[in-house]
Structures are given as C-alpha cells and as structure tokens.
ROTINU-807741 format. One record per residue (C-alpha): residue number from 1; x, z, y; residue in three letters; chain. Coordinates in pm, 1 decimal. Layout:
NUM,X,Z,Y,Ala,A .
...
***
This chain:
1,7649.3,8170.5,11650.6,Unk,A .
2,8030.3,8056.1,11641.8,Unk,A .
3,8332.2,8127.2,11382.0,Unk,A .
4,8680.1,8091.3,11436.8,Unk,A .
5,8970.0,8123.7,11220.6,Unk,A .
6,9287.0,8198.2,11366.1,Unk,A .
7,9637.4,8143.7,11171.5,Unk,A .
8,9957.9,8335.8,11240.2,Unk,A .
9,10260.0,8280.1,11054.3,Unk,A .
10,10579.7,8518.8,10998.5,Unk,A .
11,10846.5,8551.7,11271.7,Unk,A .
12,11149.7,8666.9,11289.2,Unk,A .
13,11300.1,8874.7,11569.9,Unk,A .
14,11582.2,8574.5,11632.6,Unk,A .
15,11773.9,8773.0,11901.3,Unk,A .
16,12069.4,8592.4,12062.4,Unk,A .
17,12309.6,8851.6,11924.9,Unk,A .
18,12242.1,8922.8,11550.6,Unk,A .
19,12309.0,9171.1,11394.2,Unk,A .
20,12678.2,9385.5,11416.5,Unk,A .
21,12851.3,9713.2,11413.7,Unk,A .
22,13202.9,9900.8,11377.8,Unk,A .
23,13257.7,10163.1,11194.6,Unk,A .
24,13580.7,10407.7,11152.4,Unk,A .
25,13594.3,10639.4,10897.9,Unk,A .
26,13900.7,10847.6,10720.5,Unk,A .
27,13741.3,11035.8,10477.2,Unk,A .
28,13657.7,11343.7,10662.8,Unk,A .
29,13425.8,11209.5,10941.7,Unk,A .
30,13294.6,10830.8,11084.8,Unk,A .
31,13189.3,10716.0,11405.4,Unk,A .
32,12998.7,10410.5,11413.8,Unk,A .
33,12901.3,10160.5,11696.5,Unk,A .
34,12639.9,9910.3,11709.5,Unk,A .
35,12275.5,9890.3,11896.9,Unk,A .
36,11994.1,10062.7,11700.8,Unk,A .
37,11629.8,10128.7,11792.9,Unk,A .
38,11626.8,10425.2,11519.0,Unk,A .
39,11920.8,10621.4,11521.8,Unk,A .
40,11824.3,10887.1,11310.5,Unk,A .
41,11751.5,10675.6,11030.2,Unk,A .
42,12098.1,10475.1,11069.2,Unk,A .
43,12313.5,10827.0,11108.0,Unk,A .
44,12131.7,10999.2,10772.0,Unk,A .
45,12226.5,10628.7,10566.5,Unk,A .
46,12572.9,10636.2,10695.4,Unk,A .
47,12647.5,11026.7,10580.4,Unk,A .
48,12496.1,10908.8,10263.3,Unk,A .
49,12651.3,10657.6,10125.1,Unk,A .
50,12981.0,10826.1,10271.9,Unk,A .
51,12892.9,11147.9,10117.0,Unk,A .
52,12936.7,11326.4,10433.3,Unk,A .
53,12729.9,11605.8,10642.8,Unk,A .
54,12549.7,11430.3,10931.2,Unk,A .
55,12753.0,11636.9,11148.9,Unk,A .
56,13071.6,11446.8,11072.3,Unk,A .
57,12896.1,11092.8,11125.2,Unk,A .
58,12861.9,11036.8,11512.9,Unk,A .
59,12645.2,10696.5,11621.2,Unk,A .
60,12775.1,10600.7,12001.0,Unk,A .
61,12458.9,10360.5,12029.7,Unk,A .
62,12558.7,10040.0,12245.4,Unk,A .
63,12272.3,9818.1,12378.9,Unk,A .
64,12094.8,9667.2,12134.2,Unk,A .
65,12153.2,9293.4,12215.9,Unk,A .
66,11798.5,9184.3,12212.7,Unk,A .
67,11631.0,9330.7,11966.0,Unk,A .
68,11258.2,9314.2,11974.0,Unk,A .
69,11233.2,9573.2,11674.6,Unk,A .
70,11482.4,9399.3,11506.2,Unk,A .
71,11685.7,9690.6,11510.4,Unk,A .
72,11441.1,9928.0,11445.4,Unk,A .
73,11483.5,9923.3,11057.8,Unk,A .
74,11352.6,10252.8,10874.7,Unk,A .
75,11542.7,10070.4,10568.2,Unk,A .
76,11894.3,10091.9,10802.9,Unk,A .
77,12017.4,9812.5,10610.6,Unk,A .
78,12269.4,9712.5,10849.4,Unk,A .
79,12397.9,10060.6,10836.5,Unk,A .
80,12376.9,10110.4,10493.5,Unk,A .
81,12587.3,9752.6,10479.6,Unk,A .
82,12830.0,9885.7,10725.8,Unk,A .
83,12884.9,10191.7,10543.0,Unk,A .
84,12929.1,10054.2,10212.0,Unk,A .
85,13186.7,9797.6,10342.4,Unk,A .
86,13384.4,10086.8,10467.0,Unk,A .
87,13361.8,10298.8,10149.2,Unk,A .
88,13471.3,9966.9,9971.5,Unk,A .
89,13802.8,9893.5,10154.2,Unk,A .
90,13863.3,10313.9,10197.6,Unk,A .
91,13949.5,10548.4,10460.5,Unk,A .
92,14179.8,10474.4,10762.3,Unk,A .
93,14085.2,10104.9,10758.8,Unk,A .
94,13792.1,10021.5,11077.3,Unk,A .
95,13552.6,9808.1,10949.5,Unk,A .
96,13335.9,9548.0,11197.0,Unk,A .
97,13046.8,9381.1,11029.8,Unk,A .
98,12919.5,9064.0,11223.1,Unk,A .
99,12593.3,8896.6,11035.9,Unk,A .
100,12558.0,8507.3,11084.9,Unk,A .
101,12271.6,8346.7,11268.2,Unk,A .
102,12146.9,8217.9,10900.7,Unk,A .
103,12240.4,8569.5,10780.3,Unk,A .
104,11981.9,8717.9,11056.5,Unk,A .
105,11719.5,8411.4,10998.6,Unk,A .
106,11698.0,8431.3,10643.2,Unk,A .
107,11790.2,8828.1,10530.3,Unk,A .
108,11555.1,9010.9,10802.7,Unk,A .
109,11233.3,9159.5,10833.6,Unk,A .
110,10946.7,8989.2,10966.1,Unk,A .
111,10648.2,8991.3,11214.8,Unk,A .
112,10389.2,8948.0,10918.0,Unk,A .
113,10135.2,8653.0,10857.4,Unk,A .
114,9799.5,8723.2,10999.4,Unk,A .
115,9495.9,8523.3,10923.9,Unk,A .
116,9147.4,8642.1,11204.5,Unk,A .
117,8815.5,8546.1,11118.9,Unk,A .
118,8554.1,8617.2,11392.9,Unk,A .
119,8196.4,8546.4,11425.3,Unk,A .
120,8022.1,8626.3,11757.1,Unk,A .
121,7644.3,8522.7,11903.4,Unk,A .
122,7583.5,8403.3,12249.4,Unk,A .
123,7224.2,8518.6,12388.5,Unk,A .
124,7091.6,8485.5,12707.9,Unk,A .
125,7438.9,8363.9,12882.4,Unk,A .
126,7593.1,8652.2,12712.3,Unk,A .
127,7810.0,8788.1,12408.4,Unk,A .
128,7520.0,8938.8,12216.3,Unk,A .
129,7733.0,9039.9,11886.9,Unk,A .
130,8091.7,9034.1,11761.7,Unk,A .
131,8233.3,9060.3,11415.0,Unk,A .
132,8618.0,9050.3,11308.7,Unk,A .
133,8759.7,9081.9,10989.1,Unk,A .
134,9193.3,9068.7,11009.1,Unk,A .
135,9403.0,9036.7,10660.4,Unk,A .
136,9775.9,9103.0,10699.7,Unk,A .
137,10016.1,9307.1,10567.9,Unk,A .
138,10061.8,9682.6,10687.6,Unk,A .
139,10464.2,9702.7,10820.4,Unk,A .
140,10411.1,10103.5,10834.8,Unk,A .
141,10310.7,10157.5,10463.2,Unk,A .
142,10583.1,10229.1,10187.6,Unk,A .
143,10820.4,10345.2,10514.8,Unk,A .
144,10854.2,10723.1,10672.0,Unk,A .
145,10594.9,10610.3,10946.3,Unk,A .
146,10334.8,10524.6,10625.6,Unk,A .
147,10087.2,10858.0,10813.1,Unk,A .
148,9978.8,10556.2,11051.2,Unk,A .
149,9796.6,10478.3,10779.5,Unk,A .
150,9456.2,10680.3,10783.7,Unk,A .
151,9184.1,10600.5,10578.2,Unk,A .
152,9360.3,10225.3,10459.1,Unk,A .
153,9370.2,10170.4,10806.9,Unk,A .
154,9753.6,10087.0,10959.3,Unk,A .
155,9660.2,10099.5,11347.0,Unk,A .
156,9949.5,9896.3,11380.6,Unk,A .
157,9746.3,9622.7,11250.8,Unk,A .
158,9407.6,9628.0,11441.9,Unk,A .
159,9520.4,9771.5,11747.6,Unk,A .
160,9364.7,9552.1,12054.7,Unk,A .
161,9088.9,9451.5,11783.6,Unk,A .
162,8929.2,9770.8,11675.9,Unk,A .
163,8848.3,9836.8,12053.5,Unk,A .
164,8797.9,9563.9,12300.7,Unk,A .
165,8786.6,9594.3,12678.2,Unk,A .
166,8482.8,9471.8,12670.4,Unk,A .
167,8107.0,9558.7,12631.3,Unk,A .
168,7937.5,9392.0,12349.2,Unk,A .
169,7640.3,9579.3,12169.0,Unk,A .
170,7691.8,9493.2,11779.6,Unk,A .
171,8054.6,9529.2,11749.8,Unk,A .
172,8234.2,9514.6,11408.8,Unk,A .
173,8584.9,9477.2,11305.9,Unk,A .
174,8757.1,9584.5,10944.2,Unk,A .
175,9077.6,9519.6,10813.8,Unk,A .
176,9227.4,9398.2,10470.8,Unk,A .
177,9571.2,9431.3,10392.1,Unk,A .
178,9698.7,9312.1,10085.3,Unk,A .
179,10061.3,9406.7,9882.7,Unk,A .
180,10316.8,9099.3,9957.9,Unk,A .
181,10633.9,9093.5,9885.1,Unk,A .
182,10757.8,9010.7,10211.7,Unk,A .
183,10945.2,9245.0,10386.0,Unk,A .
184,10815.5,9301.5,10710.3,Unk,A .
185,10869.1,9473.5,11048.6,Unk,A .
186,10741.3,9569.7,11390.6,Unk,A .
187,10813.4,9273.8,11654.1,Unk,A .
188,10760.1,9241.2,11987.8,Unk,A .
189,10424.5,9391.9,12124.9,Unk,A .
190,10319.4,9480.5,11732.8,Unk,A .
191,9960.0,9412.9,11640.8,Unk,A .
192,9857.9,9270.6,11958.4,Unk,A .
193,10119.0,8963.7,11938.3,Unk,A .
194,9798.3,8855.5,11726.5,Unk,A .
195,9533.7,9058.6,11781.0,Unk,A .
196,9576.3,8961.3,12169.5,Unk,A .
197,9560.9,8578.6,12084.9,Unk,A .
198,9268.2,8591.1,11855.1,Unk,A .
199,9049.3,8840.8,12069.1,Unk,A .
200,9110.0,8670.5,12403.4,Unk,A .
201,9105.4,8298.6,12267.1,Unk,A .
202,8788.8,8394.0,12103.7,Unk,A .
203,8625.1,8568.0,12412.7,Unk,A .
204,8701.5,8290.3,12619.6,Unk,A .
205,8513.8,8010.3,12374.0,Unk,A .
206,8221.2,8256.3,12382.9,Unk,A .
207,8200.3,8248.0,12731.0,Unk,A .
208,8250.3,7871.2,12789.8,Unk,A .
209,7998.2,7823.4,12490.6,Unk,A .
210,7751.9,8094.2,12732.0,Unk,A .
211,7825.0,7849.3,13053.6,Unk,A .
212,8012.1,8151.3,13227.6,Unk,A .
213,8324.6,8103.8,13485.2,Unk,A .
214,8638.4,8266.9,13226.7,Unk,A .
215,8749.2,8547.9,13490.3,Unk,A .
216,8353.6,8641.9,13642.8,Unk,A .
217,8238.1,8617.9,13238.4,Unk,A .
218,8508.6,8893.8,13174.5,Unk,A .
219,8415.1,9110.9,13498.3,Unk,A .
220,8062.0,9140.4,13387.7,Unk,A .
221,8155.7,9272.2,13043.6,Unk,A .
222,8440.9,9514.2,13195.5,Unk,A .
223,8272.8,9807.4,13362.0,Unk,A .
224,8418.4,10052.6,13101.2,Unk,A .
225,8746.8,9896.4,13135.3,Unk,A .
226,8822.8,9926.7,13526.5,Unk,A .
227,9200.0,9901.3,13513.0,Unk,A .
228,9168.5,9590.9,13290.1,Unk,A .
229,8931.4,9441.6,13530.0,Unk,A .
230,9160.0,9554.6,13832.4,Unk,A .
231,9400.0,9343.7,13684.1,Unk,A .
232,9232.0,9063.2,13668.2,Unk,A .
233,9122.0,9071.5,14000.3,Unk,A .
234,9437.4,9072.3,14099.4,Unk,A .
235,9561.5,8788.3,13878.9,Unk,A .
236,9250.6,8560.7,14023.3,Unk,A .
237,9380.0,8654.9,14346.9,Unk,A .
238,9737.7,8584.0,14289.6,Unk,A .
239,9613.9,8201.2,14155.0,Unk,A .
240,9324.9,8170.5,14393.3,Unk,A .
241,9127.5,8091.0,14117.6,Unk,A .
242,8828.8,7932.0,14144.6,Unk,A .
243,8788.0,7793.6,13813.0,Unk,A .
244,8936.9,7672.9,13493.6,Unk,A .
245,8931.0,7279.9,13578.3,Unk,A .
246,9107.3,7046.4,13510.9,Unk,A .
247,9212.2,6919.4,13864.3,Unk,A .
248,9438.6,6608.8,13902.9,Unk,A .
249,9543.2,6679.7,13552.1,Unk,A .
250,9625.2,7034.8,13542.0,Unk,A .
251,9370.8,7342.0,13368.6,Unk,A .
252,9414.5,7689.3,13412.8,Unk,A .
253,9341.7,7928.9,13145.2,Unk,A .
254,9330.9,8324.4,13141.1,Unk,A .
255,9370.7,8598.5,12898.4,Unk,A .
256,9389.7,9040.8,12938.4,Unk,A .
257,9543.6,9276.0,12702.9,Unk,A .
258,9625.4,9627.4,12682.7,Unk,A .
259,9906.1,9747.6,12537.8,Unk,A .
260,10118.3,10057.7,12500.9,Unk,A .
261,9847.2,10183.9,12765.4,Unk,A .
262,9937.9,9892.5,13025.7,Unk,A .
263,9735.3,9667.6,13165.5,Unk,A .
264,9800.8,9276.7,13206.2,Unk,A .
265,9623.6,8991.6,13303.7,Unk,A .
266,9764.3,8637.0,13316.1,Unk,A .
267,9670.5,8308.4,13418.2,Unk,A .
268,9848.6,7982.3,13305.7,Unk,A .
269,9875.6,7693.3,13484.5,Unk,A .
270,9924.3,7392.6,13213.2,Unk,A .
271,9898.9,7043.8,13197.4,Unk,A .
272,9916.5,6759.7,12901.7,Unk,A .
273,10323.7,6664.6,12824.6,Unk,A .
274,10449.6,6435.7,12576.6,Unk,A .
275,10257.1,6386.4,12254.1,Unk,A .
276,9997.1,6664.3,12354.9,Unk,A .
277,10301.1,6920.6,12397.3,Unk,A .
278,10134.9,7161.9,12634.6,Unk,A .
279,10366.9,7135.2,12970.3,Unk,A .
280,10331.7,7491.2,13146.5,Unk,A .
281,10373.8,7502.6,13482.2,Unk,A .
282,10267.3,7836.5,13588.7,Unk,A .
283,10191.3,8194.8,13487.5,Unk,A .
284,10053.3,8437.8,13738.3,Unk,A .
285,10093.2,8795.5,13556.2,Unk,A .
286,9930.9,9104.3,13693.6,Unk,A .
287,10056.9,9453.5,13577.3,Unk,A .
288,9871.5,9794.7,13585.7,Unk,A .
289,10190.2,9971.5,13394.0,Unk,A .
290,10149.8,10315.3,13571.5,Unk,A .
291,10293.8,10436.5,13860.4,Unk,A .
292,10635.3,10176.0,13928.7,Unk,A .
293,10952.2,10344.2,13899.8,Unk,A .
294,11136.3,10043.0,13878.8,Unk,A .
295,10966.2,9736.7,14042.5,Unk,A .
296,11241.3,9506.6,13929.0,Unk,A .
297,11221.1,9585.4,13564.7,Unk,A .
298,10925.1,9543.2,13540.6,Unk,A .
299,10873.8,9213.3,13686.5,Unk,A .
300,11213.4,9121.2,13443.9,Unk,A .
301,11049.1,9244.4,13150.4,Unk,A .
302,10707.1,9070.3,13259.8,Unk,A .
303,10929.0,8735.9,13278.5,Unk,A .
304,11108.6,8807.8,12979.1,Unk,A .
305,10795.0,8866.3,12746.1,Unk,A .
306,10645.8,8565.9,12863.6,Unk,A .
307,10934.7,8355.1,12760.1,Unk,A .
308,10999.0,8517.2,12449.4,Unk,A .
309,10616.1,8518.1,12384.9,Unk,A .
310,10559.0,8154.2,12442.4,Unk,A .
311,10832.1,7960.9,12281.8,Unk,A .
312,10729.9,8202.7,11928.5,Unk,A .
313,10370.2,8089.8,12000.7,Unk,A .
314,10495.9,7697.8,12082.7,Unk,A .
315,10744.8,7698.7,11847.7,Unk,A .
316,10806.6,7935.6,11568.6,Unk,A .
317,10749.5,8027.3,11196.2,Unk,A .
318,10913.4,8147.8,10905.7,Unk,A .
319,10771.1,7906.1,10635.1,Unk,A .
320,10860.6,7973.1,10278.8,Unk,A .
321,10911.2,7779.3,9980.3,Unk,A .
322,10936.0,7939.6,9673.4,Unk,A .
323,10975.2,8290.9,9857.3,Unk,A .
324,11250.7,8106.9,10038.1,Unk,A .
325,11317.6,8136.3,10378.3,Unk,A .
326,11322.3,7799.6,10499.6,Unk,A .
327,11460.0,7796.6,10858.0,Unk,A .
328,11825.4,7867.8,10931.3,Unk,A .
329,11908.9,7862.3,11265.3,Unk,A .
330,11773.0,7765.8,11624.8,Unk,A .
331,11743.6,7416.7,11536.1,Unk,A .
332,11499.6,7496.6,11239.3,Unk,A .
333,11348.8,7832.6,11441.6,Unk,A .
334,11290.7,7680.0,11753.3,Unk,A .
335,11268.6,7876.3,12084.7,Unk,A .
336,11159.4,7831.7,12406.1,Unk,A .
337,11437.6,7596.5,12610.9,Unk,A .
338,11536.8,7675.7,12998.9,Unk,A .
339,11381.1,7380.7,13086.8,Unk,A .
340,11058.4,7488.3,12927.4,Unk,A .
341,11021.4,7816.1,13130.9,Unk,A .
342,10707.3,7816.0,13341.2,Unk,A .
343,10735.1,7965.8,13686.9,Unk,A .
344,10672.8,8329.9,13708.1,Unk,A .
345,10473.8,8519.0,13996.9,Unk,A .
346,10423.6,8862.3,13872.0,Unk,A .
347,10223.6,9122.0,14066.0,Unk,A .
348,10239.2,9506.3,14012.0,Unk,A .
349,9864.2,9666.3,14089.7,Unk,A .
350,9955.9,10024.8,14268.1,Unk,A .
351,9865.5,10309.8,14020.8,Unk,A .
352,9902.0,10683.6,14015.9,Unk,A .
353,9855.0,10675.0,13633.3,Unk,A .
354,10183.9,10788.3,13462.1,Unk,A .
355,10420.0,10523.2,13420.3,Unk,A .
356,10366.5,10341.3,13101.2,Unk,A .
357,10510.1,10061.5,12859.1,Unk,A .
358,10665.4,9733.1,13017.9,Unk,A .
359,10915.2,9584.9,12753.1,Unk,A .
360,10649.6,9455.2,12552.9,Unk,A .
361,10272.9,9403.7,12705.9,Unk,A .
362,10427.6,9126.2,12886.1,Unk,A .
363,10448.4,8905.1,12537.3,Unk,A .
364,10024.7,8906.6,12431.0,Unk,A .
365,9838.5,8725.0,12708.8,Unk,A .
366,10059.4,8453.1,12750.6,Unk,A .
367,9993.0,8215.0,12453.4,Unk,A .
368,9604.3,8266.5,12480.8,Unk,A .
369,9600.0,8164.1,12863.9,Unk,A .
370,9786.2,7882.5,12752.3,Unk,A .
371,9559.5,7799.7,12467.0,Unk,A .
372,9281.2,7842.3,12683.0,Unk,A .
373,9416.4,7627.8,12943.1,Unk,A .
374,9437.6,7369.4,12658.1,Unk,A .
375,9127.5,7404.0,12558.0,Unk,A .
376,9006.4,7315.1,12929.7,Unk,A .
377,9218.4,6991.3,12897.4,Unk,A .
378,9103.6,6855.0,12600.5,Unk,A .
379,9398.9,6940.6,12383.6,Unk,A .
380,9204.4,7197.9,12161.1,Unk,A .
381,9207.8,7560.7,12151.1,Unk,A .
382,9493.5,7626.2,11893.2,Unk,A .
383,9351.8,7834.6,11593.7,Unk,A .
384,9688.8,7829.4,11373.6,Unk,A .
385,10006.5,7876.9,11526.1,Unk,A .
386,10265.4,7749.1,11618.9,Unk,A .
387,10087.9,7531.8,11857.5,Unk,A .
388,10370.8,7265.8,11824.1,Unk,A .
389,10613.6,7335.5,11591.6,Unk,A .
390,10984.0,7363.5,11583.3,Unk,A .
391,11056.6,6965.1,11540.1,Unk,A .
392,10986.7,6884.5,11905.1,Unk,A .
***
C-alpha cells in the first residue's frame, strides 16, 4: 500500500498584457474594444450599467493578449469597470482603461488551491487498487455555468481523475469542495493542471514501487485507452527511450493526459542544476489532437503550454496573508525565464478523429514528467508545488 499527498496552490493567469479596453459611448449607443473570452457576458454588463438595449452596445473583440481564461470572466468585471468609468466622466468623452501588473496580480481570479490524497496497492507487479479523494473549490458554482454541477459534483474539478486511462480493478475517486472566499476561475487546461500532476506522478511511483519500466508499465494498463497508448508509443519513439536512468547525470521521466479529447504524451529530459533546481533539457511531446488542420499551431501551442505549464509548476503561487494577496509582480510571481526553456520536439500522431483541443492539453504532462524525472535523480518526487519557488 502507498499514500501520497499532493499540494497545489492558487495561480493567477499573469498574462504579459493585463488587462485593458476602450470604450466610446454618447449616450445613445457604445462600442467597446478589448480581448474577451466571453463576449456575451461583457456586451449584457456594458448595456447595463449604461442603461442601453444590447443592440446599441457593439464589442469589436481584439485578441485577447494572453489570456489563459483570464478573460473569460462570467463576473465581466473589466467590463463592468470600463463601463462605469465611462458613465462617470459622461457621453462624448472615450474612455481607455489599462489595469497595472499589481492591479492584474492582486484583483483577479484564480486557478484554485487543490490538495490530492491517493492511496493505491501494488500486487503481483501490478496496480491492484486505487483510491483518490480531491478537495478544492468548484470555479463553476455561484456563476451561469453552476449546471456543471450535478449531484455536488463540478466536473471541472475531477476531470482526468474520475476516469483514468488506465485499467485498475478497485477504482475510487470522490470529491470535496468546500465554500472559500476566494474568487476563483478557469486557467489554463482547468482541472487537469492538477488532476494531470497528481494522477500521473502517482501512477508512475506505483509502477517504480511494482519494479515496472514507466512507459511498458503504462502500455500494459492501456488497452482501453488506444489513442493514449498510441501516443506514447510515439513519444518513446521520438526519445528512443529505453529507460528512465539516470545516465551521465541526466533522468528521463514521462507522463499522458487527455484533455479537451486530445491526447499527449511527454517525456522530459532533466538533470540536477543549482541547489537541486531541476535543469530541463528536453521535452519530447506527442499529440493525438484529431485530424491536423494546422500543423504549425499546433506544435506552437504544444511549445507554448509547456512553457507556460512549467515555470507555474517551478515557480508560482498566490500565497495569502490575511486574505492578502501577497505577490505583486513578476519578481514576486515568478515565471519561467528564456533561458529556462527546455528544447521542444513535438510530434503530431496522424488521426482521422475530428480535430480537437490544442491551446491547452499541451500545459498537464509537463510538470509530472519533470517530477518524475526528479524522482529518478534523487531530487524527490515533488508532492506540493511549486517545486522551487519564486525566489530563485
């Protein structure tokens, strides 16, 4: 029998452009500018505070900046801001509303604090039993998306934990989410920017714990799951894997996640920097995303997730003291740095599947390869995040 307990704290979204807008207005009709994820919402808090039908209020929706659900607020409190500052000075006078970095830092919404306990057996040389019990906030409940909800369960939440790729006979996983008052938001990849850590961090110290190779211990427990296992054939490939080492100093470690009904596998190549900082060299991605209507994009996104993905994992929280946001700015939020970024070999697996997501699956297997690359090298498997912390 082995237990883990796995830690994740609130994030913010941190985007490089925070948040903005302009908005004209002269008392008979507005037309606003700035990037939103939820334009409906945004338009119907404009006409209201303005007092004016929606079909006076035009949005011309710019690109959103990098948003990572920042800008996918139900509340449409920037809108509601931008609106009110208009009313405020009155009509005929254009009004552009530019938040501050601390603004954005301290006054958003946030990825919410997770805490994963999971108990699982190892008989025979294989996963006999698994039980996993997640507490965390809901982000859906209390907003018009609150029919997510079904039975006290926000899918949001235990999505990539409720079903796992993989074959284990006495499978159990229930969900607790207490009222906090913490306002909170979807970010990047959603549930499985935890449930992806904990699941495949977990697996992998069954496995290890069972004497099995990480990739061939997943196979054998994937025949159910042939697109996930696809994937990570193709990953091994890719890294011509032939086990998790170390050799001459460097481990590999691998982790699989589905996600808005894509596939990835990724393997991370990572060695022991300063002070135990994990240095990653690395990370082999493989994508089952459908059929590829855009191979670029894909491998961009791919890229981009994995960057964004591991400096949040490496680096990130929003600690709070006294229900006080304590970090400010990048020097307080840390993110990833350009000379940080692993290299990136992505391969797309040919599909005839309809296309599906590729902005966020890239973002869940990174940090768990990583972690269970560390965990090959001595370093630990990392069971509260951030690994590091945002003072290196």
């Amino acid at each position: 029998m082995i237990e883990a307990e796995y830690v994740f704290p609130y994030l913010a979204h941190a985007p490089m452009e925070p948040l903005d807008g302009f908005l004209s207005w002269d008392g008979q009709k507005a037309v606003a500018r700035f990037g939103c994820q939820f334009p409906t919402f945004d338009h119907q808090a404009i006409a209201k505070v303005l007092g004016l039908p929606m079909g006076k209020v035009e949005i011309e929706t710019l690109l959103t900046g990098g948003s990572f659900g920042r800008r996918a607020q139900a509340s449409a409190h920037l809108a509601v801001e931008l609106a009110e500052a208009a009313k405020a000075i009155g009509p005929g006078k254009p009004v552009k509303l530019v938040w501050t970095r601390e603004d954005d830092i301290q006054g958003g919404y946030y990825r919410p604090l997770y805490v994963h306990r999971l108990k699982g057996s190892v008989k025979d040389g294989k996963v006999a039993a698994w039980a996993h019990t997640i507490v965390g906030q809901s982000i859906v409940a209390g907003t018009p998306f609150a029919q997510m909800v079904k039975e006290g369960v926000d899918a949001t939440s235990v999505e990539g934990a409720r079903e796992l790729l993989y074959e284990i006979a006495d499978f159990r996983c229930e969900l607790h989410s207490p009222a906090v008052g913490v306002p909170v938001l979807w970010w990047r990849s959603v549930g499985h920017t935890h449930t992806g850590y904990a699941v495949e961090a977990f697996v992998d110290e069954l496995l290890e714990s069972a004497g099995q190779d990480p990739v061939a211990g997943r196979l054998a427990m994937m025949e159910k799951s042939p697109r996930a296992a696809a994937v990570l054939k193709a990953v091994a490939e890719a890294a011509k894997w032939t086990g998790p080492g170390p050799v001459d100093g460097r481990a590999r470690g691998v982790a699989v996640v589905e996600s808005f009904n894509s596939y990835v596998a990724q393997i991370a190549e990572v060695s022991a920097g300063k002070d135990g900082v994990p240095k990653i060299h690395k990370i082999w991605c493989a994508i089952d995303c459908g059929i590829a209507v855009n191979p670029d994009v894909i491998r961009a996104q791919m890229e981009g997730g994995i960057g964004y993905g591991l400096g949040h994992a490496l680096y990130a929280e929003v600690a709070l003291d006294g229900g006080r946001v304590v970090p400010t700015n990048f020097d307080t939020y840390r993110s990833l740095r350009i000379d940080e970024m692993p290299e990136v070999e992505v391969v797309i697996v040919p599909s005839t599947e309809a296309p599906t997501g590729v902005g966020e699956p890239g973002v869940p297997p990174a940090a768990p390869a990583v972690a269970n690359a560390m965990a090959r090298l001595g370093l630990g498997r990392p069971r509260r995040l951030p690994m590091v912390g945002a003072s290196v």
